[in-house]
PATIZA-976210 format. One line per 8 residues: number of its first residue (from 0); their letters; for each residue x, y, z of C-alpha. Coordinates in Angstrom, 2 decimals, always signed. Layout:
# residues N
NUM = a = X/Y/Z ~ ...;
END
This chain:
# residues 110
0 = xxxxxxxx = +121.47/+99.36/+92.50 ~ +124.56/+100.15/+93.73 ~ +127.65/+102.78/+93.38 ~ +130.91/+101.07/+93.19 ~ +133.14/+103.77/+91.42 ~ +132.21/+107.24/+90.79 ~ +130.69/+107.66/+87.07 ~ +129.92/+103.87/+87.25;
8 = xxxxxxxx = +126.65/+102.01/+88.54 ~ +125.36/+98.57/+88.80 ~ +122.06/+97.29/+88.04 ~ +120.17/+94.02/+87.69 ~ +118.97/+94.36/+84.66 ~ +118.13/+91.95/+81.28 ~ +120.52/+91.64/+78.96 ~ +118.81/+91.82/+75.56;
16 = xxxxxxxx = +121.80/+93.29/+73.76 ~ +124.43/+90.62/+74.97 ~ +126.86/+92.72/+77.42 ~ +129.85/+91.38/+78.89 ~ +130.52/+92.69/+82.84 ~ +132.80/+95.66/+82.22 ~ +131.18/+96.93/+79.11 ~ +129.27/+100.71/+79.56;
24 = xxxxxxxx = +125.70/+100.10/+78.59 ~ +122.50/+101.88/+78.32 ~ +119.54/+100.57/+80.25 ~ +115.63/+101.45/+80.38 ~ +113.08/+101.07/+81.90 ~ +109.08/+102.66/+80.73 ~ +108.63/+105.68/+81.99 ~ +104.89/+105.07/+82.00;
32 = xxxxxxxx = +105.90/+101.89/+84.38 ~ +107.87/+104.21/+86.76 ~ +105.36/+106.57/+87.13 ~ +103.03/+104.40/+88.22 ~ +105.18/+102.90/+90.60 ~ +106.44/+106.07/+92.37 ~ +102.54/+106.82/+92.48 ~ +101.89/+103.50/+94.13;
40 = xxxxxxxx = +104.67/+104.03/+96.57 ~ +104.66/+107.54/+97.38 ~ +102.01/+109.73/+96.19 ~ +99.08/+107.30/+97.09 ~ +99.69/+107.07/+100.64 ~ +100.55/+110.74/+100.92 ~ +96.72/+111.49/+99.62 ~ +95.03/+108.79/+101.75;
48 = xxxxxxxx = +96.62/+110.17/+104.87 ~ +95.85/+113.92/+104.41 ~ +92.38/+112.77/+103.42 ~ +91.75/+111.05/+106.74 ~ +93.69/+114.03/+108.60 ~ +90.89/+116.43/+106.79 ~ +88.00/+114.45/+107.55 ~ +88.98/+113.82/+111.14;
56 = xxxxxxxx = +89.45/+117.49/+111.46 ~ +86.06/+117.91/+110.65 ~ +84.14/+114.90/+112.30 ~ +86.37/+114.71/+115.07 ~ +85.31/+117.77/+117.33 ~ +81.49/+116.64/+117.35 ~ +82.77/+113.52/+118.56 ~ +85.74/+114.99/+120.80;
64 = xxxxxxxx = +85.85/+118.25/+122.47 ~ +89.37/+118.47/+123.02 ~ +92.41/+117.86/+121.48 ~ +90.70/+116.31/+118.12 ~ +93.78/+118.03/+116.29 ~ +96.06/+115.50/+117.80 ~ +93.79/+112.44/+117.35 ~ +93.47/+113.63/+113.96;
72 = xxxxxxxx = +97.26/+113.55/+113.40 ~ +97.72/+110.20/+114.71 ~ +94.71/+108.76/+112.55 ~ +96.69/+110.21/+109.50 ~ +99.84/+108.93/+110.28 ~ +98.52/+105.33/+111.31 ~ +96.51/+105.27/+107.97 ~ +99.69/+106.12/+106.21;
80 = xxxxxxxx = +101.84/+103.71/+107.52 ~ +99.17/+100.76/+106.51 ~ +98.70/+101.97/+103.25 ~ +102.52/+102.12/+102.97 ~ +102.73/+98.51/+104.72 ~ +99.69/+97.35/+102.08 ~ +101.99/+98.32/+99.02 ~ +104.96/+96.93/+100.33;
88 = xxxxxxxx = +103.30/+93.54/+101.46 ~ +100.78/+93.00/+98.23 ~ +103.62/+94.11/+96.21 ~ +100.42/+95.39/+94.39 ~ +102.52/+96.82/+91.46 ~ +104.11/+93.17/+90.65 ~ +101.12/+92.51/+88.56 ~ +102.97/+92.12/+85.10;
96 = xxxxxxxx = +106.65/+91.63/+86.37 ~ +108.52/+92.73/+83.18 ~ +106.82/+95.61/+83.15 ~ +109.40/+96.98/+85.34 ~ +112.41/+95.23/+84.66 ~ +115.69/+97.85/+83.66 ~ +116.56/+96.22/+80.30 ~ +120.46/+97.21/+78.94;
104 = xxxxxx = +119.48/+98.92/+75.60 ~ +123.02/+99.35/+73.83 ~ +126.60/+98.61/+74.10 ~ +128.22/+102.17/+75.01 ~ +131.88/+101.15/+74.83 ~ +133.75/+97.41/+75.24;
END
């Protein structure tokens, strides 16, 4: 995606509708499909670190007597950059590819 003139944007996206480069368009894509992307990308990572920053909180001073917060902290941020790194690397969304494909709708204007 990228801005090349204010008002205007380019996307890869399929051309069902049989556009012509310099025609305004309207493009898609599920919001269902977006959803779960953002979720794959943002949210689940985000809950799997705080989870391991709780826990550690509360196993890690029986283990540790000092400075568990800190350990903690750097458990949760490790386990969020993998999960972050798994996404990114399985491409685990990818599943069904044109799921997620921007499709151009309508002409707009010629």
């Amino acid at each position: 995606m990228q801005n090349d003139v204010e008002g205007f944007m380019q996307v890869l996206a399929e051309n069902q509708v049989g556009a012509k480069l310099g025609d305004k368009v309207r493009f898609t894509m599920p919001d269902a499909n977006f959803v779960m992307v953002s979720m794959l990308f943002y949210i689940a990572p985000l809950v799997i670190g705080l989870i391991v920053l709780f826990f550690g909180l509360k196993i890690l001073p029986m283990v540790f007597a000092k400075k568990y917060e800190v350990i903690s902290a750097i458990l949760a941020i490790m386990t969020f950059a993998v999960s972050i790194y798994v996404v990114n690397k399985k491409k685990l969304f990818k599943q069904d590819k044109d799921a997620y494909k921007v499709v151009i709708t309508e002409i707009l204007d010629k």
